[in-house]
C-alpha positions in Angstrom: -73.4 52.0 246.8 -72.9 55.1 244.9 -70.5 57.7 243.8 -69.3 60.0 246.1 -70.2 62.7 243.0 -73.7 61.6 242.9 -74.1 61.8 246.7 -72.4 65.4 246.7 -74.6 66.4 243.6 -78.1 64.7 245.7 -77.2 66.9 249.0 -76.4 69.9 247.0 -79.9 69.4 245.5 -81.0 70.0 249.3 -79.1 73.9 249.7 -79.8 77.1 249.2 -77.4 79.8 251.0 -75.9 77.6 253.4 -72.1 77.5 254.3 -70.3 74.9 253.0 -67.0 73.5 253.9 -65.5 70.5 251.4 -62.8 68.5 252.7 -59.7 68.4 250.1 -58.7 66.2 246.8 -61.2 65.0 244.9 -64.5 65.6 246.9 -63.8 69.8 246.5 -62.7 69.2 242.9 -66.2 67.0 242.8 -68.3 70.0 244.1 -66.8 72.6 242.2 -67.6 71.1 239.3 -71.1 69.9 240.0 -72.2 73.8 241.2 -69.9 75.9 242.0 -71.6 78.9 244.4 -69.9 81.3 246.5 -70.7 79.9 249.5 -69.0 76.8 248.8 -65.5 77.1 250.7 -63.3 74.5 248.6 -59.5 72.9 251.0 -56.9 73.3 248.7 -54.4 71.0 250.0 -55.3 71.1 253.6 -56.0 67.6 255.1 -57.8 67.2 257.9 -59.1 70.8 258.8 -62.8 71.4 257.0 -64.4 70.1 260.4 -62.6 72.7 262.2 -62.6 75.6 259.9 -67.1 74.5 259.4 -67.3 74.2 263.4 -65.6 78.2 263.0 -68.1 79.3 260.2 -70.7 77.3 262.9 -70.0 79.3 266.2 -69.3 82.6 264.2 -72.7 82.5 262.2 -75.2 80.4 265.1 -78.1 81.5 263.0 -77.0 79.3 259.2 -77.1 75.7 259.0 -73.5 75.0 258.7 -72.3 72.0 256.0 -69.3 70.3 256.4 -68.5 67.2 253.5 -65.8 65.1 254.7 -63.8 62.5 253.8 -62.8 59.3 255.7 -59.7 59.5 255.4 -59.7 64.0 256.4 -61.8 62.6 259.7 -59.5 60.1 260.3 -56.1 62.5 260.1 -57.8 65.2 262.9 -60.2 62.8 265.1 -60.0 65.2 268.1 -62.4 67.7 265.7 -65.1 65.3 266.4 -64.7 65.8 269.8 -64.1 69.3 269.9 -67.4 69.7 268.2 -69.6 68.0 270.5 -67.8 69.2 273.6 -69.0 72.7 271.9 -72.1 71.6 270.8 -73.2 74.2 267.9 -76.6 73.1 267.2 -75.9 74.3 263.2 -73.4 71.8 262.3 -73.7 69.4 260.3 -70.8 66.7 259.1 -71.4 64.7 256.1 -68.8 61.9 255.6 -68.3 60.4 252.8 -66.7 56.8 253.3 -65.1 55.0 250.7 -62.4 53.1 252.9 -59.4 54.7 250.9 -57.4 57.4 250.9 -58.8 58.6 247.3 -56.7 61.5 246.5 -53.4 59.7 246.3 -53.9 56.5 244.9 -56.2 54.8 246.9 -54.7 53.6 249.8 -56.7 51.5 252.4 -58.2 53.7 255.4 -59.0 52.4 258.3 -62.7 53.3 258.7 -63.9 49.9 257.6 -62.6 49.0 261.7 -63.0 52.2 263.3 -66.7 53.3 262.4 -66.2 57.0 262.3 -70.1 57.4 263.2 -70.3 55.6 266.2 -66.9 57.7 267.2 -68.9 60.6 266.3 -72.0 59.5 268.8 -69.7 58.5 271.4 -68.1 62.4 271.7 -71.4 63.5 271.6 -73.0 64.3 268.3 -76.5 64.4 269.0 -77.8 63.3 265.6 -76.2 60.5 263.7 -76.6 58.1 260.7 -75.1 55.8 258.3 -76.9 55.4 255.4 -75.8 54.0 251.9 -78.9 54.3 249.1 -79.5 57.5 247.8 -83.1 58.4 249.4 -81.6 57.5 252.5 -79.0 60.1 251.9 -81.9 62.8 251.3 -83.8 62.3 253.8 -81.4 61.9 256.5 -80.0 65.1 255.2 -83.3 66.6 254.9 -83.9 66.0 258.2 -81.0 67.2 259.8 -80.9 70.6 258.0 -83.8 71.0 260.4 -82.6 69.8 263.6 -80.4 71.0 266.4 -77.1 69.5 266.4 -74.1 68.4 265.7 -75.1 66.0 263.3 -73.0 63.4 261.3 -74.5 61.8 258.2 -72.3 58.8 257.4 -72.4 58.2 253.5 -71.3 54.5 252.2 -69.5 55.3 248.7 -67.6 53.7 245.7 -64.2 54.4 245.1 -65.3 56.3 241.6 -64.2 59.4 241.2 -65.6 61.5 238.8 -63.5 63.5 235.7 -63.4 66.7 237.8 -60.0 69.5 237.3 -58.7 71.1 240.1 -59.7 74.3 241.6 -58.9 77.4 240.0 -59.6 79.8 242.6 -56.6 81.2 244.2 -57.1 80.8 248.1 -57.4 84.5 249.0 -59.9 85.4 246.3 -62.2 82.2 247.3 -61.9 83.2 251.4 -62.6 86.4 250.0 -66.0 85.2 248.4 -66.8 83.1 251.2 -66.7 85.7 253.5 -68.7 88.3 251.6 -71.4 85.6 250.8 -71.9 84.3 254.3 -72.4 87.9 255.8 
């Protein structure tokens, strides 16, 4: 397995002016510091809600591929987005997971998702495209390949606990919804 930093670096290899929404705690602070673009929309401190506020960006802009990377443990605390998302059924989502089994953030407390595979909860709501991949040209490719299919789409990512050296984010909350906004017009 790999880093979830190396996975986030690899898929934002893949993008060019998409919308993306990063799940809280380390995997925004991750981002930010791997390439930082105005299209990136960073949680700050909000578990649980960059499914819904992607699946938002998705049904309010049907013509961009929408990103959404997610934690375990963020999936976990709001599982009735997965739902919601199928039952809606925006063909430009696309939910990237990043699973390390452990609540990263705070100290690495055990999540569930080693029992409860958050990709076949995914398929079961109704995702239409779904994978769980762990080596990193799996990761490309699957990703690859659904930036150019209809959705929703989950790409389960097998990670390490490692996080990388990575400060918080220094964009106050208005001025980066601000940014987001302007760049996704």
């Amino acid at each position: 397995m790999q880093s979830r930093a190396r996975v986030i670096a690899a898929l934002i290899e893949q993008l060019t002016d998409q919308p993306v929404i990063i799940c809280n705690g380390f995997p925004s602070r991750e981002a930010h510091k791997i390439a930082d673009r105005a299209t990136h929309f960073y949680m700050i401190g909000s578990m649980g809600a960059a499914a819904a506020i992607g699946l938002g960006v998705a049904l309010n802009k049907p013509d961009k591929k929408v990103v959404v990377l997610d934690g375990d443990g963020n999936v976990l605390m709001s599982m009735g987005t997965l739902a919601t998302v199928a039952a809606l059924k925006p063909k430009n989502f696309v939910h990237v997971v990043l699973d390390n089994e452990v609540y990263g953030t705070t100290g690495n407390q055990p999540t569930i998702s080693n029992v409860v595979r958050l990709e076949q909860v995914a398929r079961a709501a109704g995702y239409v495209n779904v994978e769980r991949v762990i080596e990193r040209e799996d990761v490309v490719y699957e990703f690859k390949d659904m930036l150019k299919k209809d959705g929703p789409s989950m790409l389960l990512v097998k990670v390490t606990e490692q996080c990388e050296d990575a400060g918080r984010v220094m964009i106050e909350p208005a001025d980066m919804t601000q940014r987001f906004k302007k760049a996704i017009e």
